[in-house]
N, C-alpha and C positions, 0 to 999 in steps of 0.2 A: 779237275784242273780248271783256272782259271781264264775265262777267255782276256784279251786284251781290254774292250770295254767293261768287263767286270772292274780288271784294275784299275782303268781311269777312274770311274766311281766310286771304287775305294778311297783311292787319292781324293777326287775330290770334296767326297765323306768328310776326308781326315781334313782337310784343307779349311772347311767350314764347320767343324766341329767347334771352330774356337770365334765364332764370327762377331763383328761388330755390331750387327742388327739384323733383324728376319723381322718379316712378315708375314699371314700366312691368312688366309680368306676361304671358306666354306661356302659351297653353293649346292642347292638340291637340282634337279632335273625332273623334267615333267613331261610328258607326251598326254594328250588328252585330255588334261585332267589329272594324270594318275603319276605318281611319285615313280620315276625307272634305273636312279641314281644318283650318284656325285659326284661335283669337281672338286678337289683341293688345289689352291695356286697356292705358291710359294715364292717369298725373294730374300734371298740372304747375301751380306755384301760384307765385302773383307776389303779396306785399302781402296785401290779402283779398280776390284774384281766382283762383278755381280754376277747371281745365278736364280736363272729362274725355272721350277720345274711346275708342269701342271701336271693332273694326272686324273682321270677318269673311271667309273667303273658302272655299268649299264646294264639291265638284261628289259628286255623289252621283246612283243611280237609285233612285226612289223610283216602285213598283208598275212601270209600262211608258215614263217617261218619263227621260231624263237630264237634269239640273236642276246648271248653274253656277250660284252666285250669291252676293253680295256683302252684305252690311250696313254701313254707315258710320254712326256717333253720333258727335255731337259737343254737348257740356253744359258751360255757363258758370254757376257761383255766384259770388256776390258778397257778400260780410259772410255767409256762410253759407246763402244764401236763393237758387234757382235763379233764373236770369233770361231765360233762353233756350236751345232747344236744336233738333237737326235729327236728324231720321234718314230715313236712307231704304233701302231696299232694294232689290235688283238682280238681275232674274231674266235669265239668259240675254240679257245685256247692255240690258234694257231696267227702265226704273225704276218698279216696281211697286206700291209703297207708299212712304209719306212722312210723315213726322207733323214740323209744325213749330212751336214753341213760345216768345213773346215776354212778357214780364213786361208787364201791363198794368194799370197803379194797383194794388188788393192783389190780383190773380189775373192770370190768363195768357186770354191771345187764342191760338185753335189754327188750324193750317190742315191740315187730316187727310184720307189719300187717299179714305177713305173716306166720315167722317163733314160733311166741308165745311168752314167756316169756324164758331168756337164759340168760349165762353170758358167758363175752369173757375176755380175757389177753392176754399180762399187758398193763399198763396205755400205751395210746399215747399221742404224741408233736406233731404231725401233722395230719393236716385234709383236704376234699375238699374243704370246707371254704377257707381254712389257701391258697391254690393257687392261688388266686385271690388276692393277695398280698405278697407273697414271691414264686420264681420261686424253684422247688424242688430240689433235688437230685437226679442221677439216682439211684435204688437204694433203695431208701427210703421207708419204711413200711407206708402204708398211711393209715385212720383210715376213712373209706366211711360212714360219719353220716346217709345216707338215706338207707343203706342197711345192717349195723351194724357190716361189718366184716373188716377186714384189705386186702389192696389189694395194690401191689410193682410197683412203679411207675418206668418207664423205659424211657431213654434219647435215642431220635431215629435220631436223628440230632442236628448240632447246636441249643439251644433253642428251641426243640423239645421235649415233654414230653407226657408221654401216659399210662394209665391204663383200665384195663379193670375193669366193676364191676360184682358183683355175678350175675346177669342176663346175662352176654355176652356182654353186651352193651360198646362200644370202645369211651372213651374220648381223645381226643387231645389237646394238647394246645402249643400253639407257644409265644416267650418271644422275648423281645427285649430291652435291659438297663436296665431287672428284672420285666418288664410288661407286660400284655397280649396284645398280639397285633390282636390276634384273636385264635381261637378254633373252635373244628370242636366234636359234641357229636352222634358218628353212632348207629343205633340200627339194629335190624332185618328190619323193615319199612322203615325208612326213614332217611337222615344224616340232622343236622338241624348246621349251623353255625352261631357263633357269634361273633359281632367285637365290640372294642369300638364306644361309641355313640359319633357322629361327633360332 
């Protein structure tokens, strides 16, 4: 049987099956040196309905454990203003985090694996999604779908751009003629870099 966000998905499958343009970007991932994965970003727009989904896949040893694991985003705007979105993440096939985000009057209601049930304001126009296709501002209020809060993205050099998220965890990303030419995502553990795929 069908769970409930199956069908949304469905729907919104079917919704963007017939779309006015997509986009869609390849990136390899790297820890040490050594190749450990992929991102695929994605945007496809209908009318003034866009949709962005990223999606991850990893397996790497990190200190004495081996660690598979997955990320799935998926972010709808609407007239330019986000309205909803899902991510979750996927350790060693079980789902370990979750941030999920619904437009409610002028802010969002969250249901976050951590933090519970919340709401946040006001509406946002940009997201981490949304970087992986348009290079930011410094400046800029950023709407962190995986972690549910806002966080100020800062320009640290030419095409340089950098936020940190509610964890501490430092993202970097480098641009060049408005595209990622690579990123560097540091944590407490480990820095893990990504370039486009050759």
């Amino acid at each position: 049987m069908f769970s409930f966000r199956s069908l949304v998905y469905v729907g919104l499958f079917m919704l963007f099956s017939t779309c006015i343009s997509a986009q869609k970007y390849e990136y390899e991932m790297f820890m040490t040196g050594k190749k450990i994965g992929t991102l695929a970003a994605e945007k496809k727009v209908k009318g003034d309905v866009v949709m962005y989904t990223i999606n991850t896949t990893a397996d790497a040893q990190i200190l004495w454990k081996e660690i598979s694991n997955q990320t799935n985003s998926r972010i709808m705007f609407k007239n330019g203003v986000m309205t909803e979105s899902y991510y979750e993440y996927i350790e060693n096939g079980v789902t370990e985090k979750y941030c999920k985000i619904n437009q409610s009057g002028e802010g969002y209601a969250l249901h976050h694996w951590k933090k519970g049930k919340y709401t946040l304001g006001p509406l946002g126009n940009f997201c981490v999604a949304a970087i992986y296709f348009n290079e930011p501002k410094d400046g800029i209020k950023l709407l962190d779908e995986t972690w549910g809060e806002y966080v100020t993205v800062k320009k640290t050099g030419t095409g340089i751009y950098e936020f940190k998220a509610k964890d501490g965890d430092k993202n970097v990303y480098h641009y060049a003629n408005g595209k990622i030419t690579e990123a560097e995502f540091h944590t407490s553990i480990v820095t893990i870099k990504m370039k486009p795929k050759a």
